[in-house]
BAKE-490688 format. One record per residue (C-alpha): x, y, z; residue in three letters. Coordinates in pm, whole numbers, plus 32768, in hexadecimal, padded with zeros to 4 digits. Layout:
BEGIN
XYZAla;...
This chain:
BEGIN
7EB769676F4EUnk;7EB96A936E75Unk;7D646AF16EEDUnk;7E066AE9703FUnk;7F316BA16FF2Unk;7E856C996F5CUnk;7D896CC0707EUnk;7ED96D0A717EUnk;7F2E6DF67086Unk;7E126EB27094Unk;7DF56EAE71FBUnk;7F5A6F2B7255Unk;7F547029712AUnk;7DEB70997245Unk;7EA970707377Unk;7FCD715D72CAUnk;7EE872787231Unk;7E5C72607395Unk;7F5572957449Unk;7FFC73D17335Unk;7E8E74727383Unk;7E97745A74EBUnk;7FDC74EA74F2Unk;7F7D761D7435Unk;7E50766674E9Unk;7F23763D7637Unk;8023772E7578Unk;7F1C780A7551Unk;7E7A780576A6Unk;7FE678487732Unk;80237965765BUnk;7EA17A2276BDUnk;7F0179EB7814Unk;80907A677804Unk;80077B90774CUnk;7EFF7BCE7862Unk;7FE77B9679A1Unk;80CA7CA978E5Unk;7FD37D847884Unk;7F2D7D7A79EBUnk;80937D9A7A79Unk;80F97EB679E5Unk;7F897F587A6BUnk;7FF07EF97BB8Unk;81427F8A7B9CUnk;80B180AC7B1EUnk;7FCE80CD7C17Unk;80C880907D26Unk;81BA81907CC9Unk;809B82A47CD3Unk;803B82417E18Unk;8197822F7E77Unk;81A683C27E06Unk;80A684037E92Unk;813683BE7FFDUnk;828B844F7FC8Unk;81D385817F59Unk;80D68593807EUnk;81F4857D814CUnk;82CD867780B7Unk;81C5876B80E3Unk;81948744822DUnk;82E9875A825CUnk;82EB88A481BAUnk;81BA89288277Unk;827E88AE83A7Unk;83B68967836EUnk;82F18A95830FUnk;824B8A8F8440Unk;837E8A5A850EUnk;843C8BAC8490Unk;83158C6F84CDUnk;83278DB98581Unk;81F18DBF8613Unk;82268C56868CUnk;837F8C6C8704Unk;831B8DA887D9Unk;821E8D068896Unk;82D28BDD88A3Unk;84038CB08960Unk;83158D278A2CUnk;82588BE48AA2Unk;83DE8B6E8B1EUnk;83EE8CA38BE3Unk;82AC8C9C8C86Unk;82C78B0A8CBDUnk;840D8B118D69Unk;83AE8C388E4DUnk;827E8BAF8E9BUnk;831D8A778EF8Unk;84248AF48FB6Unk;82F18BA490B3Unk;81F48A8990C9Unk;826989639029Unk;81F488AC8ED5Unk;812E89978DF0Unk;809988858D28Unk;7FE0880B8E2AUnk;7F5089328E74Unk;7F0A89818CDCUnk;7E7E88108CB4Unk;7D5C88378DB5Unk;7D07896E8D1DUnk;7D0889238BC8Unk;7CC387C88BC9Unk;7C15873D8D34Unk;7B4D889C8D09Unk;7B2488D88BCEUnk;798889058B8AUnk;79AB88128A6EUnk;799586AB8A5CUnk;7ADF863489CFUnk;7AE7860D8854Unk;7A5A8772885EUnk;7B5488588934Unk;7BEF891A8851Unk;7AE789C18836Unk;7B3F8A838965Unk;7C418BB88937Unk;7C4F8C5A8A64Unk;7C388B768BBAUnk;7BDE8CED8C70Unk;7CBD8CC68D6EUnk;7D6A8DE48D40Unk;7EEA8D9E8D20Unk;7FB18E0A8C35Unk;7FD18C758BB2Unk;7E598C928B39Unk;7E928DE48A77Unk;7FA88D5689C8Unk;7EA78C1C8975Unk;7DAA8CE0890CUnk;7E898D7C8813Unk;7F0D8C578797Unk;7DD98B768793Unk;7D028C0E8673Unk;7E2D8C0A8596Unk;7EC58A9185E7Unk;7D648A058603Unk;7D028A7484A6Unk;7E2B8A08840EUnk;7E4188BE84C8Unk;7CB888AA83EDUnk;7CED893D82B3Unk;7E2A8875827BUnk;7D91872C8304Unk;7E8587008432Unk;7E22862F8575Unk;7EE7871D866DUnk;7FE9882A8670Unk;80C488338798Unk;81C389388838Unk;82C6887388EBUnk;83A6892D8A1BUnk;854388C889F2Unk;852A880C8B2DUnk;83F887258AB3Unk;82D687F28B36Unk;819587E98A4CUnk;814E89638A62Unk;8043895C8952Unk;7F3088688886Unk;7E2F889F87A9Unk;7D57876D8865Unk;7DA0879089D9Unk;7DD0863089C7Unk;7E4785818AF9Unk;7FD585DA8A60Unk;7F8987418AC9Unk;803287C68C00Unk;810A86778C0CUnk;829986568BFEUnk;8315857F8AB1Unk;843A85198B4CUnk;83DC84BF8CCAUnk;823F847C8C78Unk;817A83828C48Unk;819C839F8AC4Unk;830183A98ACDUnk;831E826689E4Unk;821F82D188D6Unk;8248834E878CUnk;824984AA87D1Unk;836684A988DEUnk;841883D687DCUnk;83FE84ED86F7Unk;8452860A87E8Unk;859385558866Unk;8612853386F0Unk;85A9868986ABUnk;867D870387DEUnk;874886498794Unk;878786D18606Unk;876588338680Unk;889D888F85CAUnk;8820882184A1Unk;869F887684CEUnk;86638723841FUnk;84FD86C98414Unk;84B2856D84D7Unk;83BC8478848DUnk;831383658547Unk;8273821F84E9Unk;811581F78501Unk;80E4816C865CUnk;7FA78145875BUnk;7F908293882CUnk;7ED3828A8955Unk;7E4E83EE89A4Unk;7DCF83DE8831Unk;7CEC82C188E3Unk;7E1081C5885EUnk;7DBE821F8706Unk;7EE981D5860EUnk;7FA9830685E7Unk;80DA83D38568Unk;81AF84D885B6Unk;828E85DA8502Unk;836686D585BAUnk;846A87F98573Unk;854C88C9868EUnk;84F78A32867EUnk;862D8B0386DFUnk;864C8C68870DUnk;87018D67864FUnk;88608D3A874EUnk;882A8BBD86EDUnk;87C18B74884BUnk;86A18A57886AUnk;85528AB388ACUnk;849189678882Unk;840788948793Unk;82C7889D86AEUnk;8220875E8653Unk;80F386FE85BBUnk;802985B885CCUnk;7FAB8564845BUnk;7E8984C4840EUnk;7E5D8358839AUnk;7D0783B1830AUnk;7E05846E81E2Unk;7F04834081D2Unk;7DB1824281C1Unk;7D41830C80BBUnk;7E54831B7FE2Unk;7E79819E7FF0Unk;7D10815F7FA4Unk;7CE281F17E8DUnk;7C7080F77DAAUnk;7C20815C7C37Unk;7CBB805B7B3DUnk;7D017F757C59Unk;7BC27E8C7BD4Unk;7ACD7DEC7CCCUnk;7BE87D1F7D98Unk;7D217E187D82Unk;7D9C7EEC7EACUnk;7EC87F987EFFUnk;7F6B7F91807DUnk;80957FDA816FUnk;812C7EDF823FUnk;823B7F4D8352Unk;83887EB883AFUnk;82C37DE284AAUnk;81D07D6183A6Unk;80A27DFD8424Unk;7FD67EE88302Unk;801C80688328Unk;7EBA806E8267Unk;7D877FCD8267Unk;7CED7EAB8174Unk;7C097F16806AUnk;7B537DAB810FUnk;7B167E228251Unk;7A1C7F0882E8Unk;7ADD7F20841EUnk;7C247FA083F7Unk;7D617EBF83D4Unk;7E8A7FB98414Unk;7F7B7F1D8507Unk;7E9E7E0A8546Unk;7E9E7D2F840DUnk;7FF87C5F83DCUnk;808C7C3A82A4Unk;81797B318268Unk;81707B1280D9Unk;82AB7AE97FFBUnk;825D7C357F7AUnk;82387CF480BDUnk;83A37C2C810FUnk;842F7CB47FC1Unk;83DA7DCD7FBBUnk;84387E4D8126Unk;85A17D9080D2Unk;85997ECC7FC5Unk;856E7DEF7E9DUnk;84277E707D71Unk;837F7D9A7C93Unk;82287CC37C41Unk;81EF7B377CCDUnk;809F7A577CFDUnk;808079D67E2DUnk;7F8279BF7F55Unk;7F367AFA7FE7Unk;7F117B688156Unk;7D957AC6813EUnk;7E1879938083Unk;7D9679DA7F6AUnk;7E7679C87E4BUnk;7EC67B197D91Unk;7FA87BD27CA0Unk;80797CA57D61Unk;81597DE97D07Unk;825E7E177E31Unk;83157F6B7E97Unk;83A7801A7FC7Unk;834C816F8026Unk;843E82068131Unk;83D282FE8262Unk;84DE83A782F9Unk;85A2824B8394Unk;84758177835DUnk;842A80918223Unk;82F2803981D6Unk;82737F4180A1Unk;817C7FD97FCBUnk;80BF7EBF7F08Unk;7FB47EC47DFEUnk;7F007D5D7DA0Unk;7DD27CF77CEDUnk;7D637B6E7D02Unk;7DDD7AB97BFDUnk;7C897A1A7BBFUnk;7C1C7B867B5FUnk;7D647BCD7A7EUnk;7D417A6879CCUnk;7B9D7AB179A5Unk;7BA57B2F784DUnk;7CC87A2777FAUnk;7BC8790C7891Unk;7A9B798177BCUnk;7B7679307685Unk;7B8C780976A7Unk;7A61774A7635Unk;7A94783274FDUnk;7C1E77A474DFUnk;7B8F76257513Unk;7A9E764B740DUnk;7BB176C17318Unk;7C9B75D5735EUnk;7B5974C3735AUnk;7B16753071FBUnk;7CC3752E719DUnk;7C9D73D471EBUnk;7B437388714BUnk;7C0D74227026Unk;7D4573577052Unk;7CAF71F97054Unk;7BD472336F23Unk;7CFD72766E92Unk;7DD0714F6EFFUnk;7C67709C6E97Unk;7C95710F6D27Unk;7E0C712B6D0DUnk;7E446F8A6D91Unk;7F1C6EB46CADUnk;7E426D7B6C01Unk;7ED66C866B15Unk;7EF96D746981Unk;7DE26D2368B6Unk;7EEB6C7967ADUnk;7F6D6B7A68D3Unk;7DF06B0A68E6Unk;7DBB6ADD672FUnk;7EEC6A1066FAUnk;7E9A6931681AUnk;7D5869076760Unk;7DE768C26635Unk;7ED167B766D0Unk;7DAA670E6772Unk;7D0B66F76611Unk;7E0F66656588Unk;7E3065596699Unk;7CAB650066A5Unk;7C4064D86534Unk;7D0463F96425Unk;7D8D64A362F2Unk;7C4C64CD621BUnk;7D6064C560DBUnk;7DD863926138Unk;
């Protein structure tokens, strides 16, 4: 029985160091990985807020460039005199765009992505001189700067001028065929704000002479000196600028990318997983889009818009009335990798604790003292052998 008893004894005092060495390696394990989700979190945020700056400022400078553009003198006096000439014109044969979008468009010696090139449609009228002084100067901006299109709008809606001679040239904003697009949204508000001369923004939205390419719009009324309204200026900006800002991946690992979704929960930018591009035609439905669109910031794991489960860092970025998400995630395979690799290392420690711990429950077990053993000896003697004295 004492054999026994000692033999349970040894096996719970096992089962027990077991379980106190399990539970420190597990400890252990938790704390590696709570220190790596925070330190990869705080990356992300990081990494998030730059890209986040990086927006606001790219649109504050074209904002600026905009409004500079808008008060110029140069600008504003051809501009005066492109109402003039379109309302007299129309008043003796009807719509002038027509007229300038056969020219300059339906005529134009270049095959469309290439006529800006022209300057001068040779034509003779006054329209062309005035184009032909303007041209040089808004084309090279529109390059240097990285613009898609610059655009002189008349106060009634009439696209005087483009850098692209797109199929928008010529056309009526208000009454035409791309009355509902994102630039007439943007010359209605600006109208609308003349007072104020507040710039007006678009969302990024397909655009059809642009070949239905995503695009977006910024414009600006341009008054004279009496205050009277002369039109607006807009410009189309490029989503090669926005893409790149977003994609720019240095300390984002092998799995991490940054992206926009919109109010509608289609990306403003494109995957880093995708050779095609994904703006406004990938959906994204993720807690973190959600949150952060509600205007709420922070870090979560959860599945991704691939399902694939990441670490992600959730903001808002705000454009004019629109609110877009800006999110940065990594897998969380990738940001638990280095956490993962430590772990044969932490099972062979805690293997070697508890090598350590039962040899010394081994040597350390209670047995019967030594004295207990000699006086039971010395009882037994007396008991089996008769008094030799006696």
């Amino acid at each position: 029985m004492a054999a026994a008893g000692k033999r349970r004894i040894w096996l719970w005092s096992a089962l027990v160091l077991g379980l106190i060495v399990a539970a420190i390696g597990f400890g252990i394990a938790q704390h590696l990985t709570g220190e790596a989700l925070e330190r990869a979190s705080s990356r992300l945020q990081l990494l998030n807020a730059l890209r986040k700056q990086a927006l606001i400022e790219y649109f504050e400078t074209a904002e600026t460039e905009l409004t500079f553009w808008s008060i110029n003198e140069d600008i504003l006096s051809k501009q005066t005199e492109m109402v003039k000439r379109w309302r007299a014109y129309a008043d003796r044969h009807g719509d002038p765009g027509a007229k300038l979008h056969q020219i300059y468009v339906e005529a134009n010696p270049f095959d469309a992505g290439q006529r800006a090139q022209l300057s001068d449609a040779g034509d003779g009228s006054r329209y062309s001189e005035l184009h032909a002084e303007l041209h040089p100067l808004a084309r090279r901006f529109v390059v240097e700067r990285g613009y898609y299109d610059f655009f002189l709008i008349g106060p009634d809606g009439n696209v005087f001028y483009t850098v692209e001679k797109e199929a928008d040239f010529g056309t009526n904003l208000l009454t035409g065929r791309w009355h509902d697009t994102g630039l007439a949204e943007v010359f209605r508000r600006a109208r609308e704000a003349a007072d104020s001369q507040d710039v007006a923004f678009s969302d990024l939205s397909p655009y059809e002479p642009s070949d239905g390419e995503p695009a977006m719009f910024m414009a600006r009324a341009m008054k004279n000196d009496e205050g009277q309204l002369l039109g607006v200026l807009a410009f189309q900006l490029p989503v090669d600028r926005i893409r790149a800002i977003m994609q720019f991946h240095a300390g984002m690992g092998d799995s991490g990318e940054t992206y926009l979704v919109g109010e509608d929960r289609l990306m403003r930018s494109d995957s880093r997983f995708s050779q095609a591009s994904t703006a406004l035609k990938v959906s994204v439905e993720t807690q973190a889009a959600q949150r952060a669109l509600a205007g709420d910031r922070g870090t979560m794991i959860m599945p991704d818009y691939r399902g694939v489960p990441v670490l992600s860092a959730y903001d808002s970025v705000g454009v004019d009335r629109y609110r877009w998400a800006i999110l940065a995630e990594i897998d969380e395979v990738e940001v638990l990798h280095d956490v993962a690799e430590a772990y044969p290392q932490i099972s062979g420690l805690m293997l070697l604790l508890y090598a350590l711990g039962l040899g010394s429950v081994w040597f350390l077990r209670l047995d019967d003292p030594p004295q207990i053993e000699h006086a039971g000896m010395a009882a037994q003697s007396d008991t089996d052998f008769p008094d030799m004295q006696a």
